[in-house]
C-alpha positions, 0 to 999 in steps of 0.5 A: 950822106954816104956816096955809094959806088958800084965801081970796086976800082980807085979810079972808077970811084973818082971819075964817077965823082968827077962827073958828078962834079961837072954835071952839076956844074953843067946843069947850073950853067944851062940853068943860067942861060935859060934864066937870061932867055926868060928875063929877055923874053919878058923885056920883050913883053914888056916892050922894054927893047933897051934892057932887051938889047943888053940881055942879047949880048949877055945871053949871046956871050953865055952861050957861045961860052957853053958851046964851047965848053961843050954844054950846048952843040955849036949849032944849038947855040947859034940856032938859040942866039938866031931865034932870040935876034929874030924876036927882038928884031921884030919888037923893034 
């Protein structure tokens, strides 16, 4: 598959690649984090609260992490760990 680029100038070309290259990997990381938030809430379901607890730490490291790689706004990321703790605060 040819890569097509509007810029004519070198370095257009590689940051457009560049960017291409990080959103993928953004995407797959936001991706990730989502995939924890799911396998959290269908512990929660399940009334597993153990494997829920280890999910918590996992989705909070993950999102911190993407917060500060500029993935998910700071306040986004605290907002999403404070929703998850609220719920399985209740479950308990």
């Amino acid at each position: 598959m040819e890569v097509r680029y509007l810029a004519n100038i070198k370095s257009a070309k590689k940051r457009i690649g560049v960017n291409r290259k990080k959103a993928a990997l953004n995407k797959s990381r936001k991706t990730e984090v989502k995939t924890y938030i799911k396998k959290f809430e269908t512990a929660l379901e399940e009334n597993n609260i153990d494997e829920a607890k280890k999910l918590i730490k996992v989705i909070d490291r993950k999102l911190k992490k993407a917060a500060h790689r500029n993935i998910y706004h700071d306040n986004a990321a605290s907002r999403k760990i404070s929703k998850l703790t609220k719920k399985l605060n209740k479950a308990m």
